[in-house]
N, C-alpha and C positions, 0 to 999 in steps of 0.2 A: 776431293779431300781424302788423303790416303787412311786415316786413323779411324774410320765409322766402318771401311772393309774390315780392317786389319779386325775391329773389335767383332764384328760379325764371324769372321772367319775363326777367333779361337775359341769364341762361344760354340759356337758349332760342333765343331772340333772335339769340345768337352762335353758337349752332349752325346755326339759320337763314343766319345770311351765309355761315359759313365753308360750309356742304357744300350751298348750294341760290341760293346769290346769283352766279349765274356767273361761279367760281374769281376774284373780283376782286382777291383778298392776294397771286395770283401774281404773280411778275415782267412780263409781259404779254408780247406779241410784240415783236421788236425787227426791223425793217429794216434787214439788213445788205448793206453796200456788194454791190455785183455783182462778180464775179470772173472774167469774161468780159463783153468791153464789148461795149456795142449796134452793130447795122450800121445805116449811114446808111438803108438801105433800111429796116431796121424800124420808126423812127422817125418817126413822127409830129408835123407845126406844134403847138411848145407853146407858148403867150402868159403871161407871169408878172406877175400882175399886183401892184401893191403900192401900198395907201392908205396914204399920210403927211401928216400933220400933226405939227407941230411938233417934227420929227423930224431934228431937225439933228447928234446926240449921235451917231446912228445910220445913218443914212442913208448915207451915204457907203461906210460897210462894208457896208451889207446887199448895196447896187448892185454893188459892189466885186466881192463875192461871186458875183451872179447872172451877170455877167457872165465871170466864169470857167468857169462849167459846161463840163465838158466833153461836152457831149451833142452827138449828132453830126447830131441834124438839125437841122428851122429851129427855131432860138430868140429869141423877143420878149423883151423889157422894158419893160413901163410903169409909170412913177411917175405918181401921182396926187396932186401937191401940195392939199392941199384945206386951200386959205385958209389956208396956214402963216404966220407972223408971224415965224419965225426963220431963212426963208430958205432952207430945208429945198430947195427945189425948184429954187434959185438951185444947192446944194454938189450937188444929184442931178446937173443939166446939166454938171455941171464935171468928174465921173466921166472916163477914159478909156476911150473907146469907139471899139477900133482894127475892129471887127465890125462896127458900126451897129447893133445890135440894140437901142442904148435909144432907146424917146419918153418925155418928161416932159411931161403935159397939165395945166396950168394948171387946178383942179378950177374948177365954174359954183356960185352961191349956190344951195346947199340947198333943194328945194322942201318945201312942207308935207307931212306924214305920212314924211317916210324918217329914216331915222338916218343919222348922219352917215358913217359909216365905210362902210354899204351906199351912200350913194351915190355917195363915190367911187368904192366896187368897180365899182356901173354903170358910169361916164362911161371907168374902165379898160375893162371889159369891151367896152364900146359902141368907145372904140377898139379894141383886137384887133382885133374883126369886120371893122372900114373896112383892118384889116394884112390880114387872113388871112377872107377874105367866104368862100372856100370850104371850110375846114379842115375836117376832122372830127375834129383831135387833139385838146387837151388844153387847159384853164384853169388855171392855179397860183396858189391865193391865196394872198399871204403878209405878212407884216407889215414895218414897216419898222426894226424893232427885232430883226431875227432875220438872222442870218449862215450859208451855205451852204456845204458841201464842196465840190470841184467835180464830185463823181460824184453830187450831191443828183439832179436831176431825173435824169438815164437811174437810178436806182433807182428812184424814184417810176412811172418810166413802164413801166420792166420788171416792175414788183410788178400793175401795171394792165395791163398785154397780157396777164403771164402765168397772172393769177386774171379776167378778162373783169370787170372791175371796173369799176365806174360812176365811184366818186370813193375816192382814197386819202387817209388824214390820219394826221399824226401827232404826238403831244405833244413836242416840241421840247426840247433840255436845258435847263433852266433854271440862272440865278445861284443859287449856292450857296455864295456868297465870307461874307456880316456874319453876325455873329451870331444875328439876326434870320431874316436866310433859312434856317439850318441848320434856325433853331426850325422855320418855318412853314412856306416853299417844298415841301419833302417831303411834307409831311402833306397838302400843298394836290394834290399829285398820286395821291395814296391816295386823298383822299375823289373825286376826279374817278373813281376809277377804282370806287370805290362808288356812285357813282350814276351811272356811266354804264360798267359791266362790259364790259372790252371784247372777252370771249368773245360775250356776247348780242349789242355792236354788230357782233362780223363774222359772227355766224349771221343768214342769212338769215329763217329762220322764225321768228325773235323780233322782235320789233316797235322792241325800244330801237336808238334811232340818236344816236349821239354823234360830234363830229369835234372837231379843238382847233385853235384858228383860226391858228398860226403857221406850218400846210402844211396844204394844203385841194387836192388836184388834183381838178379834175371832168369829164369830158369832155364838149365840145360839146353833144352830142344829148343827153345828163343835163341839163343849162341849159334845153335851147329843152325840152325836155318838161314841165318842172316850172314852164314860162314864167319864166323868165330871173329874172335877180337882183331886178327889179321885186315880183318874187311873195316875195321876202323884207321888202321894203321898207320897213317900222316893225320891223324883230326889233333887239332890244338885244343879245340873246345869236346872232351873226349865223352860228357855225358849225355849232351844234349843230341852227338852224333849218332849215342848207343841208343837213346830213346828214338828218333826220326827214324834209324834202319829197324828198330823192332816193331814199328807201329807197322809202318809203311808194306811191312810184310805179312799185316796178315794180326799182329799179337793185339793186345788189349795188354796199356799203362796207364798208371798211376800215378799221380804226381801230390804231394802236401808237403805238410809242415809235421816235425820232428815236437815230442818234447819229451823223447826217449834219449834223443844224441845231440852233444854238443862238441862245438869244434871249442878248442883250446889255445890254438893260434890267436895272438893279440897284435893289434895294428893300434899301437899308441901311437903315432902322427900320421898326421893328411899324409907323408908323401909316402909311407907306408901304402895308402890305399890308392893313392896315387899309383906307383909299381904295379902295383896287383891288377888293377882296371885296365893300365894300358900293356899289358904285356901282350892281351890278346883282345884288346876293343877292336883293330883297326881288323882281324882277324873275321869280326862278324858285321862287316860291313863287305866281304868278300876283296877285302884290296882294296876297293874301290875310291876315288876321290871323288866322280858322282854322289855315291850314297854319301860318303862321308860330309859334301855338303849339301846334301839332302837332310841328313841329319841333323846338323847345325842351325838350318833353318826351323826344323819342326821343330828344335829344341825350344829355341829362342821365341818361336811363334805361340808354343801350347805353355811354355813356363814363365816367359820373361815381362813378354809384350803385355799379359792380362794385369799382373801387378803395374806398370807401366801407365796401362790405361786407368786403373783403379786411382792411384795414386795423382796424376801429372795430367791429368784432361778434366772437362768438363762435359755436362749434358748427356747424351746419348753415349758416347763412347767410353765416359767413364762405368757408364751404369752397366752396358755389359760386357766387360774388363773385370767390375767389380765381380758379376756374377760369373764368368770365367773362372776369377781367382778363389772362390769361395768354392766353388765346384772343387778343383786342384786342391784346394787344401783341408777338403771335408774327406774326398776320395783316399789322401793319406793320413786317417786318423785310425784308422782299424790298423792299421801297420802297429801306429805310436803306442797303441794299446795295448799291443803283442810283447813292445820291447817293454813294458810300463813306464813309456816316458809323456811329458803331458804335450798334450796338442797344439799348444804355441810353437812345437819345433816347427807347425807344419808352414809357419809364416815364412821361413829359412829355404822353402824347397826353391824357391829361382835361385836361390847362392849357391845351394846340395847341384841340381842342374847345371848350374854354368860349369861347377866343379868338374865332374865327369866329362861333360863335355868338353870341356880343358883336356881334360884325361884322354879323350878319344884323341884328339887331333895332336896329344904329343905321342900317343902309339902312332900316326901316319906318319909322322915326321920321322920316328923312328924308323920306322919300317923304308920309309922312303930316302934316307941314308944308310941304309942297310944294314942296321943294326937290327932289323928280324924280330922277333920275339925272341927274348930273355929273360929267362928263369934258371935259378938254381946254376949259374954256368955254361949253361947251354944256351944256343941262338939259335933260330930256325929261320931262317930269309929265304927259303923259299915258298913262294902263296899254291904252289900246285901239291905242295905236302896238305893243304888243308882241307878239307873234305868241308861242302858246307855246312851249315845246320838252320838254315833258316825255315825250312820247312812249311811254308806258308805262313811265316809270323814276320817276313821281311820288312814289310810295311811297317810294321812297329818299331822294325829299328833305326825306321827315319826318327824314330821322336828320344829312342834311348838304345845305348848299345853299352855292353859288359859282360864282364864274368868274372867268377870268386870262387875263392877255390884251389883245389892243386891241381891245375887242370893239365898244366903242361907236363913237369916234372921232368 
């Protein structure tokens, strides 16, 4: 009788994540404001860098933003208009800037092999260096869809002097206004946090490295050791490649949760997030049709089957199907709690699931008609531009695979 295995194995399974998958269903770390501000002495040259294209919606508040910080040392701003069509880089310049601290660099045509968003960050990062040749503070990547407290950086920088930290990051609030994001947007921060547990990314002696690309700080000598943003140069998934290369060398990261920055971008329908998941899901399953039904199965097996058996059986295998499902859906209630939505959504995660999973297998199909990844206009079909990032977290993306974010640009 196949149903008393199947109910065996996703119990299992869910005992596996909840007490051996590094505590991921916790609330995770959170970055709170400083409560004692930094002395100009302590402070270190930070350069903020920020790749925009077509980012006019936003832009204007992100700069708005950055340029309030109250941090008390020297602070940069660069926008990287990269070939905006909507003038993005025109509304950045028009910013008040009673400081000087913003330049707006006009991005150069994209050379072969880089992704588009890494090469803005270079021609950013490449200015910095011609502000600040001799710095040894800090890099801040951030996106141009995402809005700043103005105690954002001196936390960020006080969290980095005061754990000797190579690069801080953190998962940024997300829109949680339509329908749609109440559905997805959470569940999309769960599964993030299942396959990239962010106990294992801030333990040293564990290999997984994860960062989420809306705050990225790294310090100088982290950059020039892992040879500069060049040595990211084809990554689609371009934060999670900066964390892996910086750990793996040597640094000590960070990884939490923001309630300093919030993205401002809104995904009012499914296929909103739809777009967004599959531009680069099929991306971190490495190409592959193996993983990708590897994945399918674990999907179905840890999400669908336990409701399935709870519901539609009897005796033994309903009973633990039922305790499967209850596992699953206790394990996303600290998520629910974050967005303050109530825990009945958590009844919805096999539909949130299939969803994504849908998502992943229209990015293969994509890719496998050679329509590549696409963003913003751009396509990338080739899989040897992509640098991996699985970093010893691969396994987990048998069960979920995504990314959010601007990650390609």
């Amino acid at each position: 009788m196949l149903l008393l295995p199947l109910a065996v194995l996703s119990l299992v399974i869910w005992l596996g994540l909840i007490f051996c998958h590094g505590r991921f269903w916790q609330a995770g770390p959170v970055l709170a404001p400083l409560r004692t501000p930094l002395r100009a002495a302590d402070c270190p040259e930070v350069c903020v860098v920020v790749p925009a294209r077509d980012e006019a919606p936003s832009v204007v508040e992100c700069v708005r933003s950055l340029l309030a910080q109250d941090y008390p040392g020297p602070l940069h701003v660069i926008v990287v208009d990269d070939n905006s069509t909507d003038g993005t880089g025109r509304l950045a310049r028009g910013v008040p800037d009673p400081q000087r601290r913003l330049t707006v660099v006009t991005g150069r045509t994209r050379p072969p092999g880089w992704s588009g968003k890494l090469w803005a960050v270079s021609q950013g990062v490449t200015r910095a260096r011609e502000l600040v040749p001799d710095s040894s503070g800090f890099v801040l990547l951030t996106d141009a869809d995402i809005t700043h407290d103005p105690r954002h950086v001196s936390t960020l920088v006080a969290k980095a002097q005061a754990d000797h930290l190579d690069q801080v990051s953190e998962m940024v609030e997300l829109n949680c206004a339509s329908q749609a994001e109440r559905m997805l947007v959470p569940a999309f921060v769960f599964f993030f946090t299942l396959l990239y547990p962010f106990a294992r990314v801030n333990n040293p002696r564990s290999r997984v490295a994860g960062a989420a690309g809306g705050t990225v700080l790294v310090r100088w000598s982290a950059l020039a050791r892992i040879g500069g943003i060049e040595s990211l140069r084809g990554a689609l998934i371009d934060d999670c490649t900066l964390a892996a290369h910086v750990k793996h060398s040597g640094g000590r990261i960070y990884l939490g949760h923001s309630c300093l920055a919030r993205s401002i971008r809104p995904y009012p329908r499914p296929i909103d997030i739809w777009r967004m998941v599959a531009r680069t899901a099929y991306v971190q399953l490495d190409y592959s049709p193996l993983l990708l039904l590897a994945t399918v199965i674990g999907m179905v097996l840890v999400w669908v089957i336990p409701m399935q058996l709870a519901l539609f059986t009897h005796g033994l295998p309903c009973l633990l199907g039922a305790g499967a499902w209850v596992m699953s859906m206790a394990s996303y209630t600290p998520t629910l709690r974050r967005f303050s939505l109530s825990p009945a959504w958590a009844m919805l995660l096999p539909v949130i699931a299939g969803f994504y999973t849908l998502a992943t297998i229209g990015s293969a199909l994509d890719h496998h008609r050679g329509r590549g990844v696409i963003w913003k206009s751009r396509a990338y079909t080739d899989p040897d531009g992509a640098i991996s990032t699985h970093n010893g977290a691969k396994g987990a993306a048998t069960v979920i695979n995504h990314t959010m974010g601007d990650d390609v640009g």
